[in-house]
C-alpha positions as CSV (number, residue, x, y, z in Angstrom):
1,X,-11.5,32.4,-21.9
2,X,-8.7,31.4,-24.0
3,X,-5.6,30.7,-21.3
4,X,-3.5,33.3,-23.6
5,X,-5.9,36.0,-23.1
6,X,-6.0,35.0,-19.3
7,X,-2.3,35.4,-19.0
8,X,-2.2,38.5,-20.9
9,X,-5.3,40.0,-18.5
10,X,-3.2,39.2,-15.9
11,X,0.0,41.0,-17.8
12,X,-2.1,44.0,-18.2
13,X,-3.4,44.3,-14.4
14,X,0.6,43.9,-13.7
15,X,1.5,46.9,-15.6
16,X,-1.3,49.3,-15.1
17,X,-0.9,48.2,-10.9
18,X,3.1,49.8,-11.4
19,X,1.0,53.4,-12.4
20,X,0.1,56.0,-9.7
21,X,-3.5,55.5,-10.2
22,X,-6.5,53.5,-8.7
23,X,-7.8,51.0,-10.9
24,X,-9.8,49.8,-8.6
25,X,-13.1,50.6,-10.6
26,X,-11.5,49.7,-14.0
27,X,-12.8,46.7,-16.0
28,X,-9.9,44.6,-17.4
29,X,-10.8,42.6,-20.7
30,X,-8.4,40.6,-23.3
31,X,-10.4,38.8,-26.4
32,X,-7.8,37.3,-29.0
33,X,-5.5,39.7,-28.4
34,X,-6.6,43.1,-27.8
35,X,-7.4,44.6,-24.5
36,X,-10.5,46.5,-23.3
37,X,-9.9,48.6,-20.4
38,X,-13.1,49.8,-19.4
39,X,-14.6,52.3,-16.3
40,X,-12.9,54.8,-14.1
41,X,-9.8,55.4,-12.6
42,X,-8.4,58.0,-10.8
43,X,-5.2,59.4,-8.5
44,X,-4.5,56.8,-5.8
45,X,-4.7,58.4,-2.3
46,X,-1.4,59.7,-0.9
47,X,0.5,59.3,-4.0
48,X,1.6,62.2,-6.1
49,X,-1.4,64.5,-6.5
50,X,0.0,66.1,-9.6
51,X,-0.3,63.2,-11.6
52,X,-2.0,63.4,-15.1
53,X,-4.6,60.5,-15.6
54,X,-5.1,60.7,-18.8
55,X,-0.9,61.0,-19.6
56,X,-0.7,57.7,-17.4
57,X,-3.5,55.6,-19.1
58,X,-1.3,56.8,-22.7
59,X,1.7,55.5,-20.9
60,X,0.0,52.4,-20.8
61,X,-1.0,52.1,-24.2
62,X,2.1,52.5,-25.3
63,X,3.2,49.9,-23.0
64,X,0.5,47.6,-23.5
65,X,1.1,47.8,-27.4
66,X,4.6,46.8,-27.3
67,X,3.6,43.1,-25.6
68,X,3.9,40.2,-27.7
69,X,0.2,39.1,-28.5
70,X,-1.0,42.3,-27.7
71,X,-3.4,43.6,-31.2
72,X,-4.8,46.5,-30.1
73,X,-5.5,48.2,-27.1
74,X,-9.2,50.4,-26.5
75,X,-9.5,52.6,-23.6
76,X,-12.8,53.8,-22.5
77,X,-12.4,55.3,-19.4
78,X,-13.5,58.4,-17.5
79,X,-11.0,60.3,-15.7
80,X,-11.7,61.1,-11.8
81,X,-14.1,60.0,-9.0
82,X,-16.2,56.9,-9.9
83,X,-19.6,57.8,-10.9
84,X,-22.7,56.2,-8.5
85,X,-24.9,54.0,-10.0
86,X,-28.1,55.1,-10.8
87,X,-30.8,53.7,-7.9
């Protein structure tokens, strides 16, 4: 991995960790500038219930788009609990 897109991974774990929500099960990705943010998130636990998942992960494009470097930013995400794997 390029040691821009390592920085900027680490740019975009910054910003989504200052968002009420639990990224915990969300795949973070940077190739040559644009970031892949990939899995599930959902409300973190305790933290203002009424918060709107899918107006925070548009906050963070918006965000995300405005970094130096940054091309383009894809979301594919699901909204909620974390699905189980299949067995």
């Amino acid at each position: 991995m390029p040691v821009e897109d390592a920085e900027m991974t680490r740019m975009v774990r910054r910003e989504i960790s200052r968002r009420y929500i639990d990224s915990s099960n969300l795949d973070v990705r940077v190739m040559h500038g644009v970031v892949y943010l990939r899995g599930w998130v959902d409300k973190l636990r305790g933290h203002h219930q009424d918060v709107d998942l899918k107006e925070e992960l548009e906050v963070i494009h918006r965000i995300l788009m405005q970094r130096p470097g940054v091309r383009d930013v894809v979301i594919e995400t699901e909204c909620g609990k974390a699905k189980p794997s299949p067995a």
